[in-house]
Residue, then its C-alpha position, 0 to 999 in steps of 0.5 A: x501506517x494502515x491499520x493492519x488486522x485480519x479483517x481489513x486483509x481479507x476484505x482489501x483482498x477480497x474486494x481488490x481482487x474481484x472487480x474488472x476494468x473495461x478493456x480499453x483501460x486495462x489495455x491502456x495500463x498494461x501495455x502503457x500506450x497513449x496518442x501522439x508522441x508529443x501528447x503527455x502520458x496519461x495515468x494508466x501509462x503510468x503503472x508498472x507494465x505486467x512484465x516488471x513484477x515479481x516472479x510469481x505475480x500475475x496482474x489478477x485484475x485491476x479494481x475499480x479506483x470506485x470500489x477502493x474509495x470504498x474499502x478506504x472509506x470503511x477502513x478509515x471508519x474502523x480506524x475510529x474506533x481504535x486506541x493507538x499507543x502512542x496516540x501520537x502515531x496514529x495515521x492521519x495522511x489516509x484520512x486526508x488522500x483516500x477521500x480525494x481519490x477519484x476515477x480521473x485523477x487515479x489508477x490502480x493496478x493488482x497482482x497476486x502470487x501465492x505469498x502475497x498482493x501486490x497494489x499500486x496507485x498513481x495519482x495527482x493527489x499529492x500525499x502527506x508524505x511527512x505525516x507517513x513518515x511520523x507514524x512510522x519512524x522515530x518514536x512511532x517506529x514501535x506502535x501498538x493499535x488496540x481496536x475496541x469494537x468488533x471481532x478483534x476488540x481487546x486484542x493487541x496488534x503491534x507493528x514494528x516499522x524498519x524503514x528502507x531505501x527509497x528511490x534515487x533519483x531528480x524526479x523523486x521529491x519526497x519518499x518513504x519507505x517501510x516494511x511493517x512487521x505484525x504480531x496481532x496478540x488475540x483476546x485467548x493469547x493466540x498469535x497471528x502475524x504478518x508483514x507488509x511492505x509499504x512505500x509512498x514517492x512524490x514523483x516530478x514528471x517533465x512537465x512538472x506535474x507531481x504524482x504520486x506512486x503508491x506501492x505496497x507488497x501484503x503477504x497474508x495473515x498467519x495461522x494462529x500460533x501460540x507465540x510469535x516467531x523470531x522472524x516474519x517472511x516478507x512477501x518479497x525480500x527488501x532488496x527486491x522491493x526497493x528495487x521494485x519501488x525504483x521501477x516504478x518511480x522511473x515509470x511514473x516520472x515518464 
């Protein structure tokens, strides 16, 4: 589960949404070409193609997989420094995948709509998929991550993780698949919420490589409120995202 506060949305947001890849990869992930037919895939072919997102999302750009290491390299830094309730939940598979990210072995792809972001990865770094699913199920379904530095130190940020329908499929090895609903209670009682949908497959290509797909839909944090609403709109309803989560286990399974 990532540590979900304003700060970090606005500089995923901020920083994913700026940078430019070279025309050959971002030809290369859009229109998912590669050489010979008998030559394999290669991980640009590998992401969604821009006429399977959401209605509403335009691929804006896609960041370099260099600058994502960066921003995962801070917010891991950050995680550091908050208090998890229960300890047991807090995310360890970050702390383990993020660092072994790399130009070559991982693509990414960003679109946005006015109600949220859109990212995929697809890599040859296997994730612990068993280590999401303990910090978002089970006990852990309910967490609560207090941060004790910076501009949010005190405040109370409580996620509830409602786990969905992962894709279907021989290819598909492991998966999970969840949307996380936030109320960041701040230190003067105001509220802000937010929800995301986060999925992780392990996915089996023919050649018998596993890759794997990293799929997440963030809508923005909310204006501040005095109390939380009954409901938080997802960016995308859950059927739209497991069906979206299926297009691209499919894609990645080529």
């Amino acid at each position: 589960m990532p540590i979900d506060t304003p700060r970090r949305a606005r500089m995923l947001r901020n920083r994913l949404l700026v940078s430019i890849l070279t025309a050959a990869t971002l030809v290369g992930a859009v229109t998912g070409c590669s050489g010979a037919d008998d030559a394999p895939l290669p991980l640009t072919a590998l992401v969604l193609e821009s006429d399977a997102l959401p209605a509403g999302y335009t691929l804006y750009t896609q960041a370099t997989v260099d600058e994502l290491i960066g921003v995962n390299r801070r917010t891991l830094e950050q995680a550091e420094t908050v208090e998890f309730r229960p300890e047991e939940c807090r995310p360890t598979a970050d702390a383990d995948f993020n660092p072994r990210l790399t130009s070559e072995n991982t693509v990414l792809l960003v679109a946005q709509s006015e109600s949220g972001t859109l990212s995929e990865v697809v890599s040859t770094v296997v994730r612990d998929l068993g280590a999401d699913r303990r910090a978002t199920t089970g006990a852990c379904r309910i967490v609560t991550a207090v941060p004790t530095r910076g501009t949010l130190a005190t405040a109370e940020i409580v996620t509830r993780n409602t786990e969905l329908t992962g894709p279907r499929g021989d290819f598909v090895k492991q998966s999970v698949v969840v949307r996380s609903d936030t109320v960041t209670t701040l230190g003067d009682g105001g509220v802000r919420v937010r929800s995301a949908l986060l999925s992780n497959v392990l996915v089996q290509r023919p050649d018998g490589q596993t890759v794997t797909v990293q799929l997440n839909v963030a809508g923005p944090d909310s204006a501040v409120q005095p109390t939380a609403p009954e409901a938080i709109d997802p960016p995308l309803s859950d059927a739209e995202f497991t069906e979206l989560v299926q297009q691209a286990a499919e894609r990645a399974a080529r």
